[in-house]
Every structure is written in structure tokens, then in C-alpha cells.
Rosetta silent file (secondary structure, phi, psi, omega in degrees, C-alpha in Angstrom):
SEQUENCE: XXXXXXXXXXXXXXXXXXXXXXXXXXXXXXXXXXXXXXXXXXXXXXXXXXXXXXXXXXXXXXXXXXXXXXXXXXXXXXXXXXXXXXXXXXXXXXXXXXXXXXXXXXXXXXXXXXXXXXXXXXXXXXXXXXXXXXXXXXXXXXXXXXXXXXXXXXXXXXXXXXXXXXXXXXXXXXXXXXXXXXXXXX
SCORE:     score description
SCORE:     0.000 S_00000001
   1 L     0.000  130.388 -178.784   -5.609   14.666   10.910 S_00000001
   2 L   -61.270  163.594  169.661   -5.116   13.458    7.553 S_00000001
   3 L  -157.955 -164.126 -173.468   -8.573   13.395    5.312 S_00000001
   4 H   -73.850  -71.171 -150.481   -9.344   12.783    1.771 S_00000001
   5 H   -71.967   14.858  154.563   -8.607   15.970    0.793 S_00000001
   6 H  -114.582   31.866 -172.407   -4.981   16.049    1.304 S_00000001
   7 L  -105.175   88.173  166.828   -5.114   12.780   -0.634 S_00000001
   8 L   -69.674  135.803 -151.499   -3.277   13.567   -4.371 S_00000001
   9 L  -119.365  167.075  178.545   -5.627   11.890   -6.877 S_00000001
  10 L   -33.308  105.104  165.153   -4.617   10.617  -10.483 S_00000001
  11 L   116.756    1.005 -173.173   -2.688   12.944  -12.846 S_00000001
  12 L  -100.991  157.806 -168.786   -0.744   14.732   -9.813 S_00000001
  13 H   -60.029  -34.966  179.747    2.854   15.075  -10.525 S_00000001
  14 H   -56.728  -26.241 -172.312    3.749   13.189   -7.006 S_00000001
  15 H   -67.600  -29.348 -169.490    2.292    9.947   -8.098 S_00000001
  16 H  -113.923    7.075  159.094    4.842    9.160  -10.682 S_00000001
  17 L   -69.023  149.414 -179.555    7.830   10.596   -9.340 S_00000001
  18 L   -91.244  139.394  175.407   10.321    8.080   -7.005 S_00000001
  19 L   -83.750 -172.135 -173.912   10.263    9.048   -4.113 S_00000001
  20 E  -118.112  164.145  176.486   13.921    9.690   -1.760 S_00000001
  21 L   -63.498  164.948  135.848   15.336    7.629    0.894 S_00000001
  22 L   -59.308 -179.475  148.993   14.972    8.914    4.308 S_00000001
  23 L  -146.808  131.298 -177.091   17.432    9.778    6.844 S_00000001
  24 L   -98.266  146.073   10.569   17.419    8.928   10.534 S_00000001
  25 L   -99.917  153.934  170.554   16.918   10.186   12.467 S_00000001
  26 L   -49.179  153.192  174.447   13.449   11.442   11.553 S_00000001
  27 L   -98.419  135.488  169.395   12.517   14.476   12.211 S_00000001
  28 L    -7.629  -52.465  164.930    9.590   15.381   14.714 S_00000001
  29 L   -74.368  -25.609  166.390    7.455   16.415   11.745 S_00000001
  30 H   -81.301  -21.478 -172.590    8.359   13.296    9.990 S_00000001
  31 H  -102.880   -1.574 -178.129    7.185   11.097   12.570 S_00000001
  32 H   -81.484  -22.547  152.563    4.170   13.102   13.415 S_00000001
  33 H   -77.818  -16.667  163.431    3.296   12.058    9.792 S_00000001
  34 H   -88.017   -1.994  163.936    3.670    8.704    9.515 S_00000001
  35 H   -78.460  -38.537  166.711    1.317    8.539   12.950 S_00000001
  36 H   -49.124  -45.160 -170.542   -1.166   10.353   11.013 S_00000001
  37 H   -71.926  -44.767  169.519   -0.851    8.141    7.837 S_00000001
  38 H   -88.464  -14.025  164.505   -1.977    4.890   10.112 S_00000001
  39 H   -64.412  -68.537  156.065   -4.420    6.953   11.848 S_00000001
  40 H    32.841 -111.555 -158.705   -5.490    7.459    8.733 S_00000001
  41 H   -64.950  -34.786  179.080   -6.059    4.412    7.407 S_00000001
  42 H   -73.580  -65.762 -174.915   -7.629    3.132   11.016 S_00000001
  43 H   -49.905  -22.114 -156.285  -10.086    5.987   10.924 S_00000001
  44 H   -95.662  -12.226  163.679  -10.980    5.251    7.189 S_00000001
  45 H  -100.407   -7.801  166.844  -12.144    1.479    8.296 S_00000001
  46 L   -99.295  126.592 -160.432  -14.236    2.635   11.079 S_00000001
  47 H   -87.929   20.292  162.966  -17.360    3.586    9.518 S_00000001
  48 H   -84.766  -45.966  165.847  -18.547    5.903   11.899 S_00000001
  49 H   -46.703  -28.834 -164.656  -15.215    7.871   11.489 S_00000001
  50 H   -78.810  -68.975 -168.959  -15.466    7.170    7.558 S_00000001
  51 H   -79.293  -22.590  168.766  -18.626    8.860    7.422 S_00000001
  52 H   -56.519  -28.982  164.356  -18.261   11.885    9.762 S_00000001
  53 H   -96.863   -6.320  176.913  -14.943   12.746    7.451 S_00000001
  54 L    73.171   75.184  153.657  -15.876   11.437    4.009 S_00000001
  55 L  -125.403  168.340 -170.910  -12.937    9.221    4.041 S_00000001
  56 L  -105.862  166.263 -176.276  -12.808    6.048    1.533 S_00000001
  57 L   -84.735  137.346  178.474  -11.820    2.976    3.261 S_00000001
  58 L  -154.375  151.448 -144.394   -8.297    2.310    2.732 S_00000001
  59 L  -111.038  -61.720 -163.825   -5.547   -0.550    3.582 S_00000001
  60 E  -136.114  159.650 -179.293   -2.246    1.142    2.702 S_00000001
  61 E  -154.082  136.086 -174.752   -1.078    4.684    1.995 S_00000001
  62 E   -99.989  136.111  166.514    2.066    6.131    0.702 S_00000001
  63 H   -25.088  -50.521 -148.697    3.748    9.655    1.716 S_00000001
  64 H   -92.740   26.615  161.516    3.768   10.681   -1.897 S_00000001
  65 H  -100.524   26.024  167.305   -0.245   10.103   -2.274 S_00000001
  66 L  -129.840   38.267 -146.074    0.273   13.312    0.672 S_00000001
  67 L    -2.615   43.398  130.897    2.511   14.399   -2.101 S_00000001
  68 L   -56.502   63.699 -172.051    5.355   14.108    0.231 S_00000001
  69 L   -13.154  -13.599  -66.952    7.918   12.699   -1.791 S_00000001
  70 E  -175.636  115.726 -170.372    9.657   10.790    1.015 S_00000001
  71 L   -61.582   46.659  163.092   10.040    6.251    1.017 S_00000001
  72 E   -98.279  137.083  179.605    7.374    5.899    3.875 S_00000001
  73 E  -162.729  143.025 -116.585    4.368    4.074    3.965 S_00000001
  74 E  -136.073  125.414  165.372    1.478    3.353    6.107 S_00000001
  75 E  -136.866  147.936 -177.563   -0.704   -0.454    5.876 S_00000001
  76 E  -150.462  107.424 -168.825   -3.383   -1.277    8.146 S_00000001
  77 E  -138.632  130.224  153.210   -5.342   -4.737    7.827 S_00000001
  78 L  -131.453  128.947 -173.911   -7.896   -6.385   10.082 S_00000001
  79 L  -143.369  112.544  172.466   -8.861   -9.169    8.957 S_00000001
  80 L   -12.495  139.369  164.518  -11.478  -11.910   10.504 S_00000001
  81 L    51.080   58.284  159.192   -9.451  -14.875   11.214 S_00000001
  82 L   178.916  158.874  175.056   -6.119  -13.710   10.957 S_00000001
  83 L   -48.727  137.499  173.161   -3.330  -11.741   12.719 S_00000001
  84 L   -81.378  161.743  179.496   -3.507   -7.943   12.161 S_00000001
  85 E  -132.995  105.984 -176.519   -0.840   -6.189   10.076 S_00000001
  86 E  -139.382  111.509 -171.503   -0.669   -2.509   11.186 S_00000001
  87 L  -141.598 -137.607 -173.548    2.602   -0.928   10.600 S_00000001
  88 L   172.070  116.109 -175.731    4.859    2.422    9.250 S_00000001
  89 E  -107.370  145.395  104.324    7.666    1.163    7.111 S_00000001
  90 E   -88.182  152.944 -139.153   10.532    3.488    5.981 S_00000001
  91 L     4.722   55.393  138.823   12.564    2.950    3.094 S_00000001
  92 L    19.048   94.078  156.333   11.251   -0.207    2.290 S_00000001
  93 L  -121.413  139.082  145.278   12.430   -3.012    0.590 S_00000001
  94 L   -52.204   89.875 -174.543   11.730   -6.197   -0.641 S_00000001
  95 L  -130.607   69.548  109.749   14.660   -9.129    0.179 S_00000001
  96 L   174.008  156.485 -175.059   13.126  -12.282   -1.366 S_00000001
  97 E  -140.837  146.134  178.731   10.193  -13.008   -3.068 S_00000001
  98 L   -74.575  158.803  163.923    8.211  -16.479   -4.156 S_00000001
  99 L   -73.384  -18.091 -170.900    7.912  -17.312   -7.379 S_00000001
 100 L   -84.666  140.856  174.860    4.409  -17.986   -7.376 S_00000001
 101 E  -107.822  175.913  173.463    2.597  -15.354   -7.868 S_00000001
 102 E  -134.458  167.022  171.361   -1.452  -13.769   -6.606 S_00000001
 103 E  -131.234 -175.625   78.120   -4.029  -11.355   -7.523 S_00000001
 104 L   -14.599  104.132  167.070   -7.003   -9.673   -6.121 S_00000001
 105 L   -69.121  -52.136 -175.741  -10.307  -11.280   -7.758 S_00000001
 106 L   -76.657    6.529  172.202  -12.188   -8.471   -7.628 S_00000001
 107 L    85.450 -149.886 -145.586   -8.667   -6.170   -8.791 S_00000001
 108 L  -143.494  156.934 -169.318   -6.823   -3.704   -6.886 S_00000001
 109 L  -129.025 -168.685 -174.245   -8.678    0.083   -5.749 S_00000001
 110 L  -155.947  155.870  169.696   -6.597    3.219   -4.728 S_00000001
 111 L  -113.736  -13.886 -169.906   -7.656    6.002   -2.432 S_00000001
 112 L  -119.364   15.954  147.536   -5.610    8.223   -5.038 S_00000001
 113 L  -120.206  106.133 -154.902   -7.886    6.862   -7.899 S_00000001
 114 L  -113.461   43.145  170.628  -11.157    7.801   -7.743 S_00000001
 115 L  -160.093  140.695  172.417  -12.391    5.291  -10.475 S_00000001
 116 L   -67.284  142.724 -170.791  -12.450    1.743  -11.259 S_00000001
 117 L  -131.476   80.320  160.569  -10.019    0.350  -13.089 S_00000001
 118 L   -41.763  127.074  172.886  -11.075   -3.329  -13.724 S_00000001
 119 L   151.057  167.782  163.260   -8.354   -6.185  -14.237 S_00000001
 120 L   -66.547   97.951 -173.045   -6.012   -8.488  -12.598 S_00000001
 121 L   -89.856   83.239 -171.929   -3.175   -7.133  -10.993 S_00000001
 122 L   -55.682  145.347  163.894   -0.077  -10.648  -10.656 S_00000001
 123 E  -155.470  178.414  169.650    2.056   -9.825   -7.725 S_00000001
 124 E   -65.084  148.368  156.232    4.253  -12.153   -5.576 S_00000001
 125 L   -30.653  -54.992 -179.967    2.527  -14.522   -3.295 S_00000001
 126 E  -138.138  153.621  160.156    4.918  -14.432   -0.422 S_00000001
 127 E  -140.118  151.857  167.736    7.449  -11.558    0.156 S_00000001
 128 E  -101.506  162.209 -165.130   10.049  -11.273    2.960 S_00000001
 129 E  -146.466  116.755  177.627   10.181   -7.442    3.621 S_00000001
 130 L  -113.196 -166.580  134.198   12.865   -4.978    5.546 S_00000001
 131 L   167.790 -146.991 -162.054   13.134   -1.283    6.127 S_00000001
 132 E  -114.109  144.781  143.478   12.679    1.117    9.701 S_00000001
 133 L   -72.411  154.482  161.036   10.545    2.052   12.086 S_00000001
 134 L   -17.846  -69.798  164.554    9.801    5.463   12.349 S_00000001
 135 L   -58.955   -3.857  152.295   11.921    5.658   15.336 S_00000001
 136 L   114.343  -19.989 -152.341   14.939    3.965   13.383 S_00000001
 137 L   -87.588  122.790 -178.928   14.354    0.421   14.644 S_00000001
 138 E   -36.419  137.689  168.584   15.120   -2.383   12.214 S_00000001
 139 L  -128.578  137.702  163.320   11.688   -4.558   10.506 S_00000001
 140 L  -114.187  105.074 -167.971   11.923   -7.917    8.970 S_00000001
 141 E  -137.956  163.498  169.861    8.495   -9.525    8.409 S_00000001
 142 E  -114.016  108.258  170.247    7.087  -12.229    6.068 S_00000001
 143 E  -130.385  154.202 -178.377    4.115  -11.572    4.501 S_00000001
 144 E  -120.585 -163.099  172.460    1.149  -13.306    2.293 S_00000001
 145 H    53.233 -162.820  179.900   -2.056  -12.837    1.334 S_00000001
 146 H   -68.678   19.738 -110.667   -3.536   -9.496    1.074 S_00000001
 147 H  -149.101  -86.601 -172.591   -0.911   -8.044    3.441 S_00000001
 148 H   -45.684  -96.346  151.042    1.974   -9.172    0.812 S_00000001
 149 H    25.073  -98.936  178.470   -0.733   -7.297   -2.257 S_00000001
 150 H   -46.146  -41.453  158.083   -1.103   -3.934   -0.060 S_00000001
 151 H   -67.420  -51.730  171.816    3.055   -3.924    0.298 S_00000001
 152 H   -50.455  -51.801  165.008    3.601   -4.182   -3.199 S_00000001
 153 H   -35.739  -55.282  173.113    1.119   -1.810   -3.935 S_00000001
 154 H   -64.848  -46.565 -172.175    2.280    0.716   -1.616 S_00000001
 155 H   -64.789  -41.595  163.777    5.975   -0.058   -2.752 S_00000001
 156 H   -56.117  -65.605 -154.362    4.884    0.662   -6.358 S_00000001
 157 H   -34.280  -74.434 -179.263    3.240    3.694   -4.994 S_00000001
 158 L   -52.047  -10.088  173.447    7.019    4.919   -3.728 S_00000001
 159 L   -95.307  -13.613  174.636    8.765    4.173   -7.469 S_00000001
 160 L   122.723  -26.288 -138.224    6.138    6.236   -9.631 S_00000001
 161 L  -102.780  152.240 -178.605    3.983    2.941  -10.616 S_00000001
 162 L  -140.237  145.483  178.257    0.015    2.704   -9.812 S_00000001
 163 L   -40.089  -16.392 -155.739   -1.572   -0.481   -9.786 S_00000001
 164 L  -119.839   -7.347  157.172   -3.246   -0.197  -12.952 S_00000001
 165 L   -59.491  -32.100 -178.545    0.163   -0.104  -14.614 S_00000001
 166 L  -118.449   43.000  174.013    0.232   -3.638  -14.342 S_00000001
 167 L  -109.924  145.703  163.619   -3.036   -4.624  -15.545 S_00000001
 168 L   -84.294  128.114  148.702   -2.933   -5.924  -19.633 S_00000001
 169 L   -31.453  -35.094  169.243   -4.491   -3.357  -21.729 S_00000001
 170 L  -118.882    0.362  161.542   -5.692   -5.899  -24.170 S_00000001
 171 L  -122.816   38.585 -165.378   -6.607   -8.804  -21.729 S_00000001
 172 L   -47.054   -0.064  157.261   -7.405   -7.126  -17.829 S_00000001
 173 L  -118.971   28.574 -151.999   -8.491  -10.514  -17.016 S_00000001
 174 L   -76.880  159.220 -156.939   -6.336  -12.676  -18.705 S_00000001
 175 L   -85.189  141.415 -163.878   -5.424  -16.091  -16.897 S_00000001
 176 L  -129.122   73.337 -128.774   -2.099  -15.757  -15.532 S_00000001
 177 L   -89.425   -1.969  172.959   -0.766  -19.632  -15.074 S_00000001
 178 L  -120.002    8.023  159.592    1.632  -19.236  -12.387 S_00000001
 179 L   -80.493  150.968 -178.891   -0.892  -16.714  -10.195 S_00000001
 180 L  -139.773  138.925  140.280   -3.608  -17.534   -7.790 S_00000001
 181 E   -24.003   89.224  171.269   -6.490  -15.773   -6.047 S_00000001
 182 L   -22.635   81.865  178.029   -5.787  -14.248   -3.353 S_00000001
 183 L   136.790  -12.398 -177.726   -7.936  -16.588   -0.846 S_00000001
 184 L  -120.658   88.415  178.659   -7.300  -19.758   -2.978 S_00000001
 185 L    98.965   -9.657 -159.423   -5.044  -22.166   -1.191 S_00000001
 186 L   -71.434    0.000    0.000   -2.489  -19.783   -0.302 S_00000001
């Protein structure tokens, strides 16, 4: 079982490194980690689990915050009034994106940051999305909202980039005219 503390925090060399493609098929050990990685994230929203392990509540999780270096990634959202989005992606991509872009009003948090980092993070609105299952099997999905947010995030995660890369340094809350609030109209 995964826990915080095999959770690499801010300043470890895996966060900013790109991570490598896979190759399928996975190996045994690869797939017993991305079942771990949404177990995870599903233990870390139930708060009886959350407090018997100390885990922070978390959405999405990347290999290389298990400093596994490796294009995998974990997202797990329930959310009143909407479908859930609980998946394991490998190698990842994004193929098409809207132009309009969203934020997070209240910003963007990390389980591999263990501080706030106040500001607006612009991301696309809508993304169309591909990679693998674990198990090799093609995914195509369209996602919005926070769903589209937590992919990007994660997606940074695998390229070196942390969320807080793409807040401005001399405005973190600066009006963004082609962005919206995540929750407003979208």
C-alpha cells in the first residue's frame, strides 16, 4: 500500500526529470503499481482511511511523485452530480485541446508539495486525451472540468513541470481574459 511517505515532496530530483515511455507489455510489478497508485488516491478520499494512514486527500498522482520515473498516472474524482473519472493512463497524451482556457479559484494543491502556493493556474478547458490501459488496451476520453485540470496537472507532473510553474510570479491572480473558473458556465 502506497502512503504518504513514499510520496517524493518538493526539491526531489524525480519531480523535474521527464519521465520514459513505457513498454507493453507491463510487467507484473508495473501493474501491481499503477493498482496501488488508484488505491491510493481512493483511500486518501475516504476519511476514515485518510486518517488511520495520515494520507492527504488527493485527485491525481504520477509514478515519478513514487519517484518512479515511468509515463503513468493515476486520477480519481467523485464528484456530487457528475460521472466519476477513475482511471490509470499510460503514456499519455493530449490529441486536441479547446482554446478556451480554466483555472481552479481557489489554485491548484499537490500531495508532493507540502505548502501553499497561492495563484491561478490557466489550463485548457476541454481536452480530448489517449494513451493505455495498464493491460495495453487503447483510451480515448473527453474531458472538462476538474477532470480535464487533474490531467494536465498530472501530465505536467510526467515532463518535469509542477503546477506552480505556471502561476505569474508578479501577478498569481492576474485576470486571464480567455480563462474561466472552473464551475463557471463550463
Amino acid at each position: 500500500m502506497i502512503t504518504m511517505d513514499q510520496i517524493v515532496r518538493e526539491g526531489h530530483p524525480a519531480l523535474r526529470k521527464r519521465a520514459e515511455e513505457m513498454t507493453f507489455p507491463l510487467t507484473e510489478e508495473e501493474k501491481e503499481t499503477a493498482r496501488q497508485m488508484l488505491e491510493f488516491l481512493k483511500n486518501s478520499q475516504n476519511p476514515e482511511l485518510s486518517e488511520k494512514y495520515g494520507l492527504r486527500p488527493g485527485i491525481g498522482l504520477a509514478a515519478n511523485q513514487i519517484a518512479l520515473p515511468k509515463r503513468m498516472f493515476a486520477i480519481h474524482i467523485v464528484d456530487e452530480g457528475s460521472e466519476p473519472v477513475s482511471f490509470v493512463i499510460v503514456n499519455p497524451k493530449i490529441a486536441s485541446h479547446s482554446g478556451a482556457r480554466s483555472f481552479l479559484p481557489g489554485g491548484e494543491g499537490c500531495l508532493s508539495v507540502d505548502r501553499e502556493v497561492p495563484g491561478f493556474v490557466p489550463r485548457y478547458a476541454k481536452v480530448t486525451v489517449k494513451g493505455f490501459t495498464p493491460d495495453g488496451e487503447p483510451i480515448k476520453r473527453r474531458l472538462k472540468g476538474l477532470p480535464a485540470i487533474a490531467f494536465q496537472h498530472e501530465l505536467d507532473h510526467l515532463n518535469g513541470v509542477l503546477f506552480y510553474d505556471h502561476i505569474d510570479p508578479d501577478d498569481p491572480f492576474r485576470d486571464y481574459p480567455d480563462a474561466r473558473p472552473v464551475g463557471d458556465g463550463e
